[in-house]
C-alpha positions in Angstrom: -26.7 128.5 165.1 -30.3 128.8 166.2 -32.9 126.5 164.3 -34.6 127.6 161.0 -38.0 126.2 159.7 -40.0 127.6 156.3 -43.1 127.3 156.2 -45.1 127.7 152.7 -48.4 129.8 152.5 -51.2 128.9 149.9 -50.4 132.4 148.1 -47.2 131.0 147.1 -45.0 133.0 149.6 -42.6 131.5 151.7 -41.8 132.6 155.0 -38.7 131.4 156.9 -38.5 132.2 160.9 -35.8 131.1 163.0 -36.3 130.9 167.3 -33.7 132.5 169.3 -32.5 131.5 172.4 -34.8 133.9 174.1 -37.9 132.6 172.7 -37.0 128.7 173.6 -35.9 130.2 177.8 -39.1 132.1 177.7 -41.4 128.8 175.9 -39.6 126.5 178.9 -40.0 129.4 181.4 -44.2 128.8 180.5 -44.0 125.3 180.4 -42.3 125.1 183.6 -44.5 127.4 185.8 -47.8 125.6 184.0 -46.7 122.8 185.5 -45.8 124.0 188.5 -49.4 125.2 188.6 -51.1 122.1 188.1 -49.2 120.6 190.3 -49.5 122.9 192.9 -53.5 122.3 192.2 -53.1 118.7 192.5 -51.2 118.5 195.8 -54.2 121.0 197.7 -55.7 119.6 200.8 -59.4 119.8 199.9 -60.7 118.6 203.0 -63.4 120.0 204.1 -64.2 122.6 201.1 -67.6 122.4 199.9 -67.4 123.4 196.9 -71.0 124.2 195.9 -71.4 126.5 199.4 -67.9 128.3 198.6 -69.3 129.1 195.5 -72.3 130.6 196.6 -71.0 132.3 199.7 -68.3 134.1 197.5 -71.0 134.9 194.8 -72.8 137.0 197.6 -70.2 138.3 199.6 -69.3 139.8 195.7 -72.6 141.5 195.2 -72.3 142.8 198.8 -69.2 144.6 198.1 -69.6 145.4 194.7 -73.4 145.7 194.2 -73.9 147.3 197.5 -72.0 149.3 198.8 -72.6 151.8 201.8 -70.5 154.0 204.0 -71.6 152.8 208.0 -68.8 154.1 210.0 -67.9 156.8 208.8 -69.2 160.0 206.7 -68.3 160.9 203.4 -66.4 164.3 204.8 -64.0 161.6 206.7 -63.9 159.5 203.6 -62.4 162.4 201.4 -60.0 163.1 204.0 -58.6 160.2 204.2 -57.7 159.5 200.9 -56.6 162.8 201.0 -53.9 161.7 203.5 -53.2 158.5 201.4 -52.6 161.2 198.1 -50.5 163.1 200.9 -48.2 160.4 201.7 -47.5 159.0 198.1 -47.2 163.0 197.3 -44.4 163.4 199.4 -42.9 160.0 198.9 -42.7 161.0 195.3 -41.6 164.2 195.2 -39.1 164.0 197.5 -38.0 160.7 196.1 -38.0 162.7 192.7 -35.7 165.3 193.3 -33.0 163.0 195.0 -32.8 160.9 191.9 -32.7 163.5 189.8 -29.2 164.1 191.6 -27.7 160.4 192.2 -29.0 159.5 188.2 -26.9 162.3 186.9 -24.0 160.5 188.6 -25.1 157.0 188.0 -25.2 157.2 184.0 -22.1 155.8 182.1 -22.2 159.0 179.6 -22.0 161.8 182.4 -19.8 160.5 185.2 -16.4 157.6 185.8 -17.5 154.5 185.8 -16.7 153.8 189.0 -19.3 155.9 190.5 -21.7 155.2 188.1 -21.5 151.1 188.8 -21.6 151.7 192.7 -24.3 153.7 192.8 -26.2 151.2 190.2 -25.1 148.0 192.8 -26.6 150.0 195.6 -30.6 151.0 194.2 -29.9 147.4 192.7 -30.0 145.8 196.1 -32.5 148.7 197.4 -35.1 147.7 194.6 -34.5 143.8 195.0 -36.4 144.2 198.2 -40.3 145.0 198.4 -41.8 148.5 199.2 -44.1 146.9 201.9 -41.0 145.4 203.7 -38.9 148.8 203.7 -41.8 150.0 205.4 -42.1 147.6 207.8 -38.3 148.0 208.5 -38.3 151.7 209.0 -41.9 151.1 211.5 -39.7 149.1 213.1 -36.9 151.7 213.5 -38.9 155.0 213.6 -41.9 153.6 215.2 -45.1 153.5 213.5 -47.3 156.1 212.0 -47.1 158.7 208.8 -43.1 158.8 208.8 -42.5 155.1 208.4 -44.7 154.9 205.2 -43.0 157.9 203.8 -39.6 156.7 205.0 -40.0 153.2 203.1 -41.6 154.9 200.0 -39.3 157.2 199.6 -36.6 154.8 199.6 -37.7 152.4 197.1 -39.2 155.5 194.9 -35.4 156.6 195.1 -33.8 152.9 193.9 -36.8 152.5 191.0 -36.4 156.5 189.5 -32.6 156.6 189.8 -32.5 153.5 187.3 -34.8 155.3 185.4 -33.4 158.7 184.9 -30.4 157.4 184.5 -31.3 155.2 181.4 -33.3 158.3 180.4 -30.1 160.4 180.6 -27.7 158.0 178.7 -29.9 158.3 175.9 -29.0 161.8 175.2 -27.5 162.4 171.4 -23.6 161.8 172.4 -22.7 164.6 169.5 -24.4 167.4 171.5 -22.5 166.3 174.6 -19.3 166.2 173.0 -20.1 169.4 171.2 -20.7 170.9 174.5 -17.3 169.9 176.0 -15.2 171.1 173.1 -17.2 174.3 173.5 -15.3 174.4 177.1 -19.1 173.9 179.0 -18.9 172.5 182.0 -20.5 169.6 183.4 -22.8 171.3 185.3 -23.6 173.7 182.0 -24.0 170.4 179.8 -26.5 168.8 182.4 -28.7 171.8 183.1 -28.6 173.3 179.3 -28.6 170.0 177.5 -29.5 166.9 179.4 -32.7 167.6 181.8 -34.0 169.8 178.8 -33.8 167.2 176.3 -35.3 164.2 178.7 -37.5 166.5 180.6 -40.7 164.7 179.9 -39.3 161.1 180.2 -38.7 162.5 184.1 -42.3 163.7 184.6 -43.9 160.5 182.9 -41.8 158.3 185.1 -42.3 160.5 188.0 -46.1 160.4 187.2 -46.0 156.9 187.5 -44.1 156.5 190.8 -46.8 158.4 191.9 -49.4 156.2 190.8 -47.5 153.3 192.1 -47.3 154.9 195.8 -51.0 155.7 196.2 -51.4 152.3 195.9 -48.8 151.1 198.3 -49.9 154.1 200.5 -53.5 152.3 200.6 -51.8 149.2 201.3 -49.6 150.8 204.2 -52.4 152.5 205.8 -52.4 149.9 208.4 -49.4 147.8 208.0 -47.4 150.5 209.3 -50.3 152.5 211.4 -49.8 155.3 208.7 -53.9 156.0 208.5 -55.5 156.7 205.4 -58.2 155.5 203.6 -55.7 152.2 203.6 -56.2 152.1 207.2 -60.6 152.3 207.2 -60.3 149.5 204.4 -58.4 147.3 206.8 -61.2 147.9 209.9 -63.9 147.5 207.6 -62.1 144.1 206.5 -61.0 142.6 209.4 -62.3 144.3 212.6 -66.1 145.2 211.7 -66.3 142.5 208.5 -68.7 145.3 206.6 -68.3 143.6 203.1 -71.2 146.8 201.7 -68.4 149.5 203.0 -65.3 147.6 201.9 -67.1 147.6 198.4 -67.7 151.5 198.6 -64.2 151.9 199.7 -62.7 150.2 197.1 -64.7 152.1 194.5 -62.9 155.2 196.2 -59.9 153.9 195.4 -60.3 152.9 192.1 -61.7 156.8 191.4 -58.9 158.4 193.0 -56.6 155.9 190.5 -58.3 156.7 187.7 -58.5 160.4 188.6 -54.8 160.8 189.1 -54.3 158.9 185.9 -56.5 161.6 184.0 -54.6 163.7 185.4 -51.1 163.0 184.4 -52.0 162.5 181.5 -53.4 165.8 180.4 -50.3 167.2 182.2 -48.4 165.5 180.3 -49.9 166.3 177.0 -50.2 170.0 177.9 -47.0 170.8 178.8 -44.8 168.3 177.7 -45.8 167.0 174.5 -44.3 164.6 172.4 
């Protein structure tokens, strides 16, 4: 039985909390990695780091960037269209990713297939999502060669894993009483998941699908170069490490935070509009 203290307050009231196994992992979980840290801290080789000069030097390469920022190798019409290939490539990596998990969900949740079926295909995005989106990517520009259909390739298979999971959580939460009304009706499974189960979880779908998207713009920025895909990814990695411009890394990160923000505005008042709560 877990531990119980009270603890008395001045109005009189006595309140009596109890910690549950989950509270003590996650308190020693804390503990642990805090130490860890400070450890890790401890053991550093500072040799050689001046620490009054790293200061300063990081102080101005930060108002470079961020304070002034300036487009010198490229114009603003290239700028816009290359995020507009980055939006491309999360896009299609969504979308396409979307509709396939719309499919394998319906198969992987308990309450509308056997359970076989529904446990393999939960083992097999499992495994899928345990490994990064970056190294998917990487694997499939090693396989397809680099360029566009690498990033969407990699993408699109970890946007599968991550959506499947969710739709399919989103689907088992459908009111078992309409379901079983349905079957003694003489629906069929098809009828029951077109007429009753995407209707009634339709905006859980476009809110997570929203924010896959969200989530591969940014990876699409970060594959720009890994996997020679282009994009605005791809100008933030020259400006970084091939013409060390700190003013136009600045202005392209500013891009990039707009076009996050945007897309967020965006899905949003999608949302609202056409699928409210």
């Amino acid at each position: 039985m877990d531990a119980a203290y009270i603890k008395r307050k001045e109005d009189g009231r006595v309140i009596i909390k109890s910690g549950s196994k989950a509270e003590r992992l996650m308190r020693n979980v804390v503990i642990a990695l805090t130490v860890l840290t400070i450890v890790g801290f401890l053991i550093f080789d500072y040799s050689g780091l001046e620490l009054g000069k790293a200061i300063t030097e990081t102080g101005y390469n930060l108002k470079a960037m961020f304070l002034e920022p300036a487009l010198s190798h490229f114009s603003w019409w290239e700028a816009f269209y290359q995020v507009g290939i980055t939006i491309g490539l999360a896009f299609l990596a969504t979308i396409i990713g979307a509709v396939i998990s719309i499919f394998l969900a319906l198969f992987a949740a308990t309450n509308l297939s056997n359970q076989w079926v529904s446990k393999t295909i939960r083992i097999f995005v499992a495994f899928i999502r345990a490994v990064p989106t970056v190294l998917w990517v990487l694997i499939f520009a090693i396989s397809a060669g680099l360029g566009s259909e690498a990033a969407i390739l990699g993408m699109l298979f970890h946007s599968i894993a991550y959506l499947v999971k969710a739709f399919s959580e989103a689907f088992e939460e459908v009111d078992e009483g309409i379901l079983e009304a349905l079957r003694a009706t003489g629906s069929s499974w098809w009828h029951i998941v077109i007429h009753a189960v995407i209707p009634s979880t339709l905006t859980y779908l476009m809110s997570w699908t929203f924010l896959r998207f969200e989530i591969n713009f940014s990876v699409a920025v970060a594959m720009g170069a890994a996997a020679g895909a282009g994009g605005i990814g791809f100008e933030l990695f020259m400006a970084s490490g091939f013409y060390f411009d700190l003013r136009e890394v600045g202005m392209i990160t500013y891009a990039i935070l707009l076009v996050a923000i945007l897309l967020e505005f965006i899905s949003t008042r999608l949302k609202n509009r056409y699928f409210p709560a």
